[in-house]
C-alpha atoms as one frame of an Amber mdcrd trajectory, in Angstrom:
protein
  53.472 101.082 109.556  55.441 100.223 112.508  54.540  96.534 112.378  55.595
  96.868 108.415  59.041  97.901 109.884  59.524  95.229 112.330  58.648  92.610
 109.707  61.010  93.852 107.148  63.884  93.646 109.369  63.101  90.329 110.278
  63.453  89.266 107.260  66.139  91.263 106.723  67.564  89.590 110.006  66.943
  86.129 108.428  68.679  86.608 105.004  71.606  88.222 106.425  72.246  84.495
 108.654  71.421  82.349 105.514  74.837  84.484 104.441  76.320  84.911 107.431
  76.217  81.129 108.841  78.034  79.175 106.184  81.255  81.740 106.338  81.275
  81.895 110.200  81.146  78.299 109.865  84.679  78.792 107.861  86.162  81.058
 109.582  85.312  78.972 113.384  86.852  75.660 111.399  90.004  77.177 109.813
  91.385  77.689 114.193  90.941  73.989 114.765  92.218  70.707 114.566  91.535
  68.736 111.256  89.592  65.825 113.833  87.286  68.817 114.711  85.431  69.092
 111.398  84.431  65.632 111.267  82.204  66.096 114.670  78.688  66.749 114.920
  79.245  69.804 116.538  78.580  73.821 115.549  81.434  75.223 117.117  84.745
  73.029 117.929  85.782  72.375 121.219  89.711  73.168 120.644  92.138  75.778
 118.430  94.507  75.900 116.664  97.099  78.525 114.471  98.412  75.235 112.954
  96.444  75.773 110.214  97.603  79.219 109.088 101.131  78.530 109.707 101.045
  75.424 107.568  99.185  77.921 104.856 101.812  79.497 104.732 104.772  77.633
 104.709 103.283  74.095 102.852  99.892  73.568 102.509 100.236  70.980 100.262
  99.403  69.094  96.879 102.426  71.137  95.281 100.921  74.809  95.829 102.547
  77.939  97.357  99.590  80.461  98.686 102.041  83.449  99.450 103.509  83.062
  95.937  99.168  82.335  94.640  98.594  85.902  96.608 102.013  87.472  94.984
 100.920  86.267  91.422  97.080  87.989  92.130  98.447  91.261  93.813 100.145
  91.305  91.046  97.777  90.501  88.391  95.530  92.913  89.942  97.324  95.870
  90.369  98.342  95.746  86.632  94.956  94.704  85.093  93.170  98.148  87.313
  95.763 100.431  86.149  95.997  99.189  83.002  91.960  99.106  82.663  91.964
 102.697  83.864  93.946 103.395  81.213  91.946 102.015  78.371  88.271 102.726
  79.742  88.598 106.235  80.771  89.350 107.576  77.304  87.324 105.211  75.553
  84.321 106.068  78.493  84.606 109.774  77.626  84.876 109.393  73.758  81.834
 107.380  73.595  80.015 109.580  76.349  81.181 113.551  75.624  82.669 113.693
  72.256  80.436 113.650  68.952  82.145 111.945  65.892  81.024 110.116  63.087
  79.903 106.302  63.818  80.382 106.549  67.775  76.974 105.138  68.474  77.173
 102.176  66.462  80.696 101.674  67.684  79.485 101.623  70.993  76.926  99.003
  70.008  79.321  96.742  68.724  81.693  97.443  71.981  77.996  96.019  73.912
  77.423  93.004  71.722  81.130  91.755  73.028  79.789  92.245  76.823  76.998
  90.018  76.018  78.912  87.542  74.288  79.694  84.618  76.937  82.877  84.535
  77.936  83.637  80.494  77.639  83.487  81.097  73.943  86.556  83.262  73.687
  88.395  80.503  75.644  89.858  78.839  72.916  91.088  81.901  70.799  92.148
  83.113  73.768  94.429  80.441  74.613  95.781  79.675  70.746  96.560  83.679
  70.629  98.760  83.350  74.156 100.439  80.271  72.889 101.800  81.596  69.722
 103.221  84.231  71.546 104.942  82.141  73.997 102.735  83.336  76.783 101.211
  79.837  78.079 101.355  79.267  81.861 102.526  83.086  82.470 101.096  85.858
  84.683 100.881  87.824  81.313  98.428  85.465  80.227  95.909  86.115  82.648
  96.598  89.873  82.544  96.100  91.010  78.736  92.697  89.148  78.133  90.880
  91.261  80.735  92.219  94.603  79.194  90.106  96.712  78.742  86.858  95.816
  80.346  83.487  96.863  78.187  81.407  96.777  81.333  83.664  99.892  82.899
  83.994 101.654  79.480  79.505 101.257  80.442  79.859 102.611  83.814  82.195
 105.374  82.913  80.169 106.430  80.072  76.753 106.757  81.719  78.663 108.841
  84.309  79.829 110.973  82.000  76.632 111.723  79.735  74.926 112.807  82.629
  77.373 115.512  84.023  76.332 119.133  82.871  77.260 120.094  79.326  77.458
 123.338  80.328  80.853 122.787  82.152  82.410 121.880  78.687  80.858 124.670
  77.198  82.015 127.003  79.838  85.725 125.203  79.619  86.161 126.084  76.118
  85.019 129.161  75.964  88.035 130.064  78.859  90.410 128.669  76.186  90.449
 124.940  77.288  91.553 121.722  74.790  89.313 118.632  74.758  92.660 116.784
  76.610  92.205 119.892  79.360  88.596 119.468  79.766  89.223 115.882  79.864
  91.902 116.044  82.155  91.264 119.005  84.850  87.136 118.899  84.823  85.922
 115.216  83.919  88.189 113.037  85.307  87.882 114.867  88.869  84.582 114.738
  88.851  84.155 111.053  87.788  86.170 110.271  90.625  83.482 108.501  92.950
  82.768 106.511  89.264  86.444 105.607  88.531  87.113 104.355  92.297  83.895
 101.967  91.872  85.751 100.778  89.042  88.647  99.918  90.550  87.379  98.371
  93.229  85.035  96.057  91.186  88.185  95.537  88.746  90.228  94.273  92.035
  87.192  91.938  93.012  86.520  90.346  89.687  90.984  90.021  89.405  90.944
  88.409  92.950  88.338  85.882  92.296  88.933  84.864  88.401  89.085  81.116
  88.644  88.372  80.191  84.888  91.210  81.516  82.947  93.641  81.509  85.103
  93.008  77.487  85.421  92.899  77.101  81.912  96.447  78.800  81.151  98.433
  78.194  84.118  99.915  75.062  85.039 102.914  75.720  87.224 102.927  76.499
  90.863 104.937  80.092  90.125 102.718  80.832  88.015  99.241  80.230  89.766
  96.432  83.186  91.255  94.335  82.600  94.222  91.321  80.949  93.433  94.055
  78.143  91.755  95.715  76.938  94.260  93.237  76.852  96.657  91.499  74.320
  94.208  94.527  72.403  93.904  94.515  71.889  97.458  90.737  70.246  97.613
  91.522  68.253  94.687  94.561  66.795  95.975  95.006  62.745  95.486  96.142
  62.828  99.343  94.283  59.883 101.316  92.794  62.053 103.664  92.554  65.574
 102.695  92.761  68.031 105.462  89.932  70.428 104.780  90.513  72.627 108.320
  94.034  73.928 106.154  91.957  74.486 103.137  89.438  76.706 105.144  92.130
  78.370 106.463  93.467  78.977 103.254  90.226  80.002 101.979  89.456  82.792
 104.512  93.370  83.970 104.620  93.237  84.501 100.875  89.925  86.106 101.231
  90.983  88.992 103.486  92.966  90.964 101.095  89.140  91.272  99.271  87.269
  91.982 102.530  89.027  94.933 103.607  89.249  96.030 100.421  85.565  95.929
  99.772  84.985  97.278 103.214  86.782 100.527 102.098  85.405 100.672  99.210
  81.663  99.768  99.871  80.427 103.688 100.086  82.611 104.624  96.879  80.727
 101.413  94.870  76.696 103.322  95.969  78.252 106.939  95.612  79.953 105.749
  92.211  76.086 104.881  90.608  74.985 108.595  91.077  76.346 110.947  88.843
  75.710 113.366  90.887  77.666 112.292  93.979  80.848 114.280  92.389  79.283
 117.363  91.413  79.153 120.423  94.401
C-alpha cells in the first residue's frame, strides 16, 4: 500500500513539472534582456524590469495592454453580473418550478450548448453590425449572455436541495419570489460563486470573438493584443516583452482562481451549502 502511495505521487510529481516547466520558463524570461532568450541556457544570466515597464507604457505593434486589461475588466465584470442575472432565474425555473413544457425547453436550451460555437460566428457578427455595434466592447459582451452551461450548473444544484424546505416555506406564508429569494439563492451560494469565477476565466481568456469583432486598439481584450504583439511585421520581434506581457496580463486570473479554487470543488456538491 505504502509503495502504491509513493508511486502515485511520483507521478503526480512528474505531471505537475510537465505544467509547471513551460510557465516558469515564462515567467524567468519576461525579467531579462531580449539577447537572453536566444541562449542555450535554462535560466538567464541577467534581469531586467525593462520589460514590464515597456508593457506598460508601449509595447508595441500599435497595442495598449492597460487599456486591453481596462476593456476585459470591463467586459468581465458586466458579462458575470449580467449572466447572474439571466441564469439564476432561468436555473431555478427549469430546476424547482413545474410548468407545462419545461423539460423539453430545457432540452432545446442543451442542444444550443452542444452546438459549436464557430457556427454562430457569422450571425453573430451580421446581428452586431446592423446595430452599429462592430469593433465595440458591447460586441463582445451581449453574445455571451446568458451562458447555458451555468443555467446546467445552477440547475443540478438546485434539484438536489431538499423539497421539503419549499414545502415548509409555503406553508409559513412564503411567495415563489421569497422562497427564491431568502432560501435558494443563499443556499446556492457555493454554486453561484463557482459560476462566477468560471464566467471571469472563460471572459479573461476569450480570444475568438473578440478578434473577430474588434479592430481598434480602444477597443481590444487581453488575449488581442497580446497576439498583436507576436504577430507584429517588426524585423526582430522582441519576445522577452511579449512574455512579460503574457504573465502580467495573466495575474489578474491567477489570483483570482487562487481565491476561488475551494468555492469551484465546494460549488459541485450540493450539499456543501446546506447545515
Amino acid at each position: 500500500m505504502k509503495r502504491n502511495t509513493s508511486l502515485r505521487w511520483i507521478v503526480l510529481f512528474v505531471l505537475a513539472l510537465l505544467w509547471v516547466l513551460p510557465v516558469a520558463s515564462l515567467v524567468l524570461f519576461s525579467f531579462a534582456p531580449p539577447t537572453e532568450i536566444l541562449k542555450d541556457q535554462v535560466i538567464p544570466s541577467s534581469w531586467t524590469l525593462a520589460n514590464y515597464w515597456k508593457v506598460l507604457t508601449d509595447a508595441g505593434a500599435g497595442v495598449s495592454i492597460p487599456q486591453a486589461m481596462l476593456n476585459s475588466a470591463i467586459i468581465m465584470v458586466a458579462q458575470v453580473i449580467g449572466i447572474l442575472l439571466l441564469d439564476i432565474p432561468a436555473a431555478y425555473a427549469f430546476g424547482r418550478l413545474k410548468w407545462p413544457g419545461r423539460d423539453f425547453i430545457f432540452f432545446l436550451v442543451l442542444i444550443t450548448m452542444m452546438m459549436p460555437g464557430i457556427l454562430e460566428v457569422l450571425s453573430l457578427y451580421d446581428l452586431m453590425a446592423n446595430v452599429g455595434l462592430v469593433d465595440t466592447i458591447y460586441a463582445v459582451i451581449l453574445p455571451g449572455l446568458p451562458r447555458v452551461v451555468g443555467i446546467f450548473i445552477l440547475r443540478q444544484f438546485f434539484m438536489q436541495l431538499p423539497r421539503e424546505m419549499d414545502e415548509a416555506a409555503r406553508m409559513d406564508g412564503a411567495t415563489d419570489f421569497q422562497v427564491f429569494r431568502l432560501i435558494m439563492v443563499p443556499l446556492a451560494a457555493p454554486a453561484i460563486i463557482t459560476l462566477s469565477v468560471l464566467t471571469a476565466l472563460y471572459s479573461w481568456n476569450n480570444f475568438l470573438w473578440p478578434l473577430i469583432i474588434t479592430n481598434s486598439p480602444a477597443s481590444m481584450t487581453v488575449p488581442v493584443a497580446v497576439s498583436y504583439l507576436s504577430a507584429s511585421d517588426a524585423a526582430i520581434l522582441n519576445y522577452t516583452v511579449i512574455l512579460a506581457a503574457a504573465f502580467f496580463t495573466s495575474l489578474p486570473m491567477i489570483v483570482l482562481f487562487l481565491f476561488g479554487q475551494r468555492w469551484i470543488v465546494n460549488g459541485m456538491r450540493p450539499t456543501s451549502g446546506i447545515k
